[in-house]
N, C-alpha and C positions, 0 to 999 in steps of 0.2 A: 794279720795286723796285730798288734801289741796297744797295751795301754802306757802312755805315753807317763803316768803317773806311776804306775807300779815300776818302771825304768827307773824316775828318778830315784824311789825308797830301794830301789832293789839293782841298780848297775852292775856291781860285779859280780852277782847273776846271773844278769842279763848275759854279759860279756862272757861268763863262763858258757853258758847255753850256746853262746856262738861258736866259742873257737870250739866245741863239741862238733859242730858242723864243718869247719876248717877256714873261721873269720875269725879275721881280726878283731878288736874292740871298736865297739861301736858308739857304745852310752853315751859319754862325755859328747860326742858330736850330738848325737838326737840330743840331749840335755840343754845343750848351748842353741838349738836351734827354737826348742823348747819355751828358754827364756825370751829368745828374740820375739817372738810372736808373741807370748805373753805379756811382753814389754809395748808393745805394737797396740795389744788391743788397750792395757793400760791409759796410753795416750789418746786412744782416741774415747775410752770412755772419760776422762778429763777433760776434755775439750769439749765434749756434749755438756759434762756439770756446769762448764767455764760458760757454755753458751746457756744454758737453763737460766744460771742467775740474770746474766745481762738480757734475758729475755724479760724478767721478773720486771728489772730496774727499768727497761724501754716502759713496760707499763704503767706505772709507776712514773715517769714522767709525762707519759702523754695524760694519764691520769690528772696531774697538774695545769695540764696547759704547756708544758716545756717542750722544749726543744731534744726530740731523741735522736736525731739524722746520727748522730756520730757514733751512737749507740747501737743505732740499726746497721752503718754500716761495718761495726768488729762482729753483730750476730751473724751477717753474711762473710764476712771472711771466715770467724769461726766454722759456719758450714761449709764452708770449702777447706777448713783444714782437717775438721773429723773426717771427711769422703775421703782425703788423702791416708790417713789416719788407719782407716776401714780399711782403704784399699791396699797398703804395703802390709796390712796386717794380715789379710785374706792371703797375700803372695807369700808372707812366710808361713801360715799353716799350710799351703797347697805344697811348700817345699818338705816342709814334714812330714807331711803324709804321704809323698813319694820317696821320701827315704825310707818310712815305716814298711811303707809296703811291697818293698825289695830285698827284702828278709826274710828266710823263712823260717818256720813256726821250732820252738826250742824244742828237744830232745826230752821225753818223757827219762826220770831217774833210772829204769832195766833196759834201757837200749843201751846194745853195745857199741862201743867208740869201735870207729876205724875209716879208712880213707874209701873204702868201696865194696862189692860183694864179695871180699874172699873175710871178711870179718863179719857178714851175716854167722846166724846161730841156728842150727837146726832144733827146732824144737821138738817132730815127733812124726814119724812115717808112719803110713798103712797099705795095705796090700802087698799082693804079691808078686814081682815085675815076673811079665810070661819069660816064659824058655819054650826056642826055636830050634827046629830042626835041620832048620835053614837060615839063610842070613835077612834078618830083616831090613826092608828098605825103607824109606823115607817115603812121607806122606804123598808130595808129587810125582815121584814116580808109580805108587799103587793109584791115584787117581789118573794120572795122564794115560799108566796101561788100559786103566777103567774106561777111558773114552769119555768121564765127565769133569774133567779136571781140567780148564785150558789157559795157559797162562797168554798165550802167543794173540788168540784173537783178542783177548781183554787186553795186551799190550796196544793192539790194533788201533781197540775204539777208544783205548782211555790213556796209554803209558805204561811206564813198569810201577808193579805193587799194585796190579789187579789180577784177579782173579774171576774165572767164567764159569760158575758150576753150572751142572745140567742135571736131569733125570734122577737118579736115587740120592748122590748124591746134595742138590738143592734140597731134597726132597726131608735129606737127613738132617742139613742144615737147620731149614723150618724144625723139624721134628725138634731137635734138641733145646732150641728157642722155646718152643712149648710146652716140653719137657720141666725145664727149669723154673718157667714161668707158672706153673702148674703146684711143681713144689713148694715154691715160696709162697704164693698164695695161698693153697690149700692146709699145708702143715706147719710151715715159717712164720703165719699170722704177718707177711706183707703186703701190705696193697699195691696194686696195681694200678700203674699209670704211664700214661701215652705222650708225650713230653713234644713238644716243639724240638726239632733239631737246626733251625738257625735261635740264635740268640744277641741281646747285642752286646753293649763295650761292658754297661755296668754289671750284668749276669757274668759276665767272662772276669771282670774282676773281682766279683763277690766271691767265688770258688777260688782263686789265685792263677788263673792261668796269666790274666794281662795284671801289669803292664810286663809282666818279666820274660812269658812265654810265647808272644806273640808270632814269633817264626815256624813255632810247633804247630800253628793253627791255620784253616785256611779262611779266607775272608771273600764275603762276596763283594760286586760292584759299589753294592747301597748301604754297604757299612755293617751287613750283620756278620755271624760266626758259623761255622758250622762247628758243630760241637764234637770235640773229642772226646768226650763219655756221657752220659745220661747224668754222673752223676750234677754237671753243670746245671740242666734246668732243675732236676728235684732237689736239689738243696737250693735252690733259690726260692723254691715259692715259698718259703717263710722268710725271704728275705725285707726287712721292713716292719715286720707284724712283731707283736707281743704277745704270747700262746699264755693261754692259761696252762697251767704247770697237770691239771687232770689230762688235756691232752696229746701229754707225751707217755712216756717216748712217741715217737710218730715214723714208723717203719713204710718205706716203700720202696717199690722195684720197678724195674723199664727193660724192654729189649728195645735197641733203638739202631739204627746205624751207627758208626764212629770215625771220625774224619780225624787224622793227624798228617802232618809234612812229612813227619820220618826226619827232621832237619838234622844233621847232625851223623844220620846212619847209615852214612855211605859205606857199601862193603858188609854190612849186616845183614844176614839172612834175606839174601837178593833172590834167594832159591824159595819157593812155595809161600804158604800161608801163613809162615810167623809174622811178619811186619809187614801190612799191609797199608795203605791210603785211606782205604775203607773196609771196613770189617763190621760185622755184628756183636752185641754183646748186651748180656742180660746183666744188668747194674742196681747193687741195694744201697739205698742211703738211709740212715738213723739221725731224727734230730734228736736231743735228750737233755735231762736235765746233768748238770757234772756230778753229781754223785752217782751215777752209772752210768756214765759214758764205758769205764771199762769193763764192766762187766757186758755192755754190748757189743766191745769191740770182738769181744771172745765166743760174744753168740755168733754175732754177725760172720765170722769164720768159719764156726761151726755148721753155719749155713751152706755156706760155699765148700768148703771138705764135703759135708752132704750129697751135692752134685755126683762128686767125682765114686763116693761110696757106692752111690747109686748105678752108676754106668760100669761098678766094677774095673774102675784104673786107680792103679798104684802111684799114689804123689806122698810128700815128704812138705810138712809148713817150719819156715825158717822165719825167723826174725830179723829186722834188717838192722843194719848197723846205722850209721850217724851219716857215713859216708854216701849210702845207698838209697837211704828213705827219700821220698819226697818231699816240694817244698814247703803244702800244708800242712803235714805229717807230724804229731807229736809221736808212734809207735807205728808201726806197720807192718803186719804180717804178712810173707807171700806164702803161694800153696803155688809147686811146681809136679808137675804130672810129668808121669815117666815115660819119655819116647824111646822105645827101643830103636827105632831106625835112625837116630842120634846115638842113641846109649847114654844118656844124660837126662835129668831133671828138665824141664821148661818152665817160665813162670807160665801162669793160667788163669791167675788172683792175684788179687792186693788188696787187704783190708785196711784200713787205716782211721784211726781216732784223733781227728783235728782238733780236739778241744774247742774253746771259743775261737780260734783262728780267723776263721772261714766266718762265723755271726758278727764277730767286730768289723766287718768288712764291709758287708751286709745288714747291720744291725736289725739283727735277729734276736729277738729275747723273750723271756717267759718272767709269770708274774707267781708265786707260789697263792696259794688260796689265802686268804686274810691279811696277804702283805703289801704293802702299797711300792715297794723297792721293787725294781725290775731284774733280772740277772740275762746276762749272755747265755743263747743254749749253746750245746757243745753239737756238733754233728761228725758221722760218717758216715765212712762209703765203702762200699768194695764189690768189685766184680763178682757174680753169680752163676754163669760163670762167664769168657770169654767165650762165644759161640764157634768162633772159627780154631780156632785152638782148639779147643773141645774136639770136634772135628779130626781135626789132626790128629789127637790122643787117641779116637776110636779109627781110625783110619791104619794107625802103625800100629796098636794094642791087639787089634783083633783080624789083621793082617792073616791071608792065608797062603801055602808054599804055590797053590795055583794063581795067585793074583786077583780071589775075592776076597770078600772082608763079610764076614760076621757080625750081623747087628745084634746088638747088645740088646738083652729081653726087654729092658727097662722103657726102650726104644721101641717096641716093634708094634705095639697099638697104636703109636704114634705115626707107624708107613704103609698103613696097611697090615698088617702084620706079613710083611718081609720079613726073613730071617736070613738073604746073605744077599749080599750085593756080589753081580757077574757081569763081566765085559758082555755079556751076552741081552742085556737090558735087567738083569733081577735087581 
């Protein structure tokens, strides 16, 4: 959401930060819608002054003994024309702020322009991708040989884009969830927290998924959300509040389920684990004051690479372009993990610094100590990682020519200490 006053000092700004996105000009419209409503409430605060006086005057003749009938009855027309007043006034901010909030958030000054991810920027690799002496496969087929990988009965009881782990498998699942969750709390200084996974319309628009995204989400009978990231409830609980500025930044993390429709991905990664209905995922969000927002966005990364350091997989963090990022995204980094059984990069993460985007939405704001002026906090978010992804990475990464897989040491207090998974139950 934008402020509707820095628009007007600032339009061809504005309009420049859009067509950065690939929109047309926008300002002169919100501006002119701007006026109307400010024109709106104009009238009907005149018509309250208009009826104040003749309110004065009725007294003032009953005061005397006089006759106010005719007086009383323009105070009640009056009131029946500020309600009208009020009320087309109400209707043109309600039209503004649905146009506001159909926009999404401008283009931080170093993101690069471009129509999609072949204008992402690589910003900087680690590791080392393995070398095989055999041809590596893809995640679902080392788990379907494993016997605990099943797409078919989870088609069964649910559809397609589910999946049914079993036995070491599951087991690695959990483990890497805790694995993560461990990290960030013990050495990332995150706190942990357990979040509701329905939510309703306002929580779903405070974060910007509704009104624009609502086909990407699923909705139950009674009107709530099932939430496509964690980061939707933990950036809302300061939605509303005014934070003392001591209590930022204010760092926390969730492994939680995640619900999306997939709307739109027909034909995409219909094979395994990448795009799933439901998946798990360990999620950090940062609320902060703007004068280090970015220098969290760049910790907040450095968090999520951590993961991947840690488990020993080879990924590469790109930048994304104008065309690529998301729609409350001022910058965004991805962190893609290398699948040999693709031979390609995967995303895995997304960090991203919403600025006040996401607070003006929400009205979220912090007070500095001694100042009576409130300001918007700025928040982010970014996966810590994707749980089931993750998965996949150690699934194709440590891949053996017999069809087990190697748990990764980082892992192995976490499964017992298991050290290889075998079709034979290890």
């Amino acid at each position: 959401m934008f402020d509707i006053k820095w628009i007007r000092d600032n339009p061809d700004e504005f309009d420049a930060g859009l067509a950065r996105r690939g929109l047309g000009p926008q300002a002169q419209a919100l501006i002119d819608l701007d006026a109307k409503h400010r024109a709106l409430q104009t009238k009907a605060q005149e018509i309250q002054a208009e009826r104040n006086t003749l309110s004065k005057e009725v007294g003032a003749l009953k005061a005397k003994g006089e006759d106010a009938d005719a007086l009383i009855a323009k105070v009640s027309q009056s009131k029946d024309a500020e309600m009208e007043a009020e009320k087309e006034a109400d209707a043109a901010t309600a039209v503004l702020n649905a146009a506001l909030s159909e926009l999404p958030n401008l283009p931080a000054a170093d993101v690069p322009d471009g129509k999609d991810e072949s204008a992402n920027v690589e910003i900087r690799t680690w590791g080392d991708k393995p070398k095989f002496d055999f041809a590596p496969k893809e995640h679902f087929d080392i788990g379907e040989a494993l016997g605990l990988m099943d797409f078919e009965t989870a088609a069964k009881i649910s559809g397609a884009r589910f999946v049914l782990l079993s036995g070491a498998l599951a087991h690695m699942e959990r483990a890497l969830a805790n694995f993560m969750l461990d990290l960030h709390t013990t050495e990332h200084e995150l706190t942990e927290v357990n979040p509701p996974a329905l939510v309703n319309d306002a929580t779903m628009y405070g974060t910007g998924q509704l009104p624009k995204f609502g086909e990407d989400l699923f909705k139950t009978e009674d009107g709530l959300w099932l939430i496509p990231t964690a980061e939707v409830p933990l950036t809302n609980i300061v939605a509303g509040h005014i934070i003392e500025a001591d209590y930022l930044p204010k760092r926390m993390t969730a492994m939680t389920w995640c619900f999306r429709s997939e709307a739109g991905s027909a034909g995409k990664d219909t094979r395994g684990m990448i795009r799933q209905h439901q998946f798990t995922k360990v999620e950090m969000v940062t609320v902060c004051t703007p004068e280090t927002s970015w220098d969290e966005l760049e910790r907040m990364t450095n968090c999520a690479e951590e993961v991947l350091k840690r488990l020993g997989l080879a990924y590469r963090t790109v930048m994304l372009s104008t065309g690529d990022m998301g729609f409350g995204a001022q910058k965004t980094y991805d962190i893609e993990v290398w699948l040999p059984g693709q031979d390609k990069y995967r995303e895995i993460s997304s960090c991203s610094n919403c600025g006040d985007f996401q607070a003006r939405r929400m009205k979220a704001r912090f007070k500095a100590k001694g100042e009576k002026k409130t300001q918007f906090v700025h928040t982010l978010n970014g996966s810590g990682l994707a749980v089931g992804r993750t998965l996949v990475a150690v699934l194709e990464n440590y891949q053996q020519a017999d069809g087990s897989v190697v748990v990764p040491e980082v892992l192995r207090p976490y499964m017992g200490g298991l050290e290889v998974i075998t079709a034979d139950g290890g």
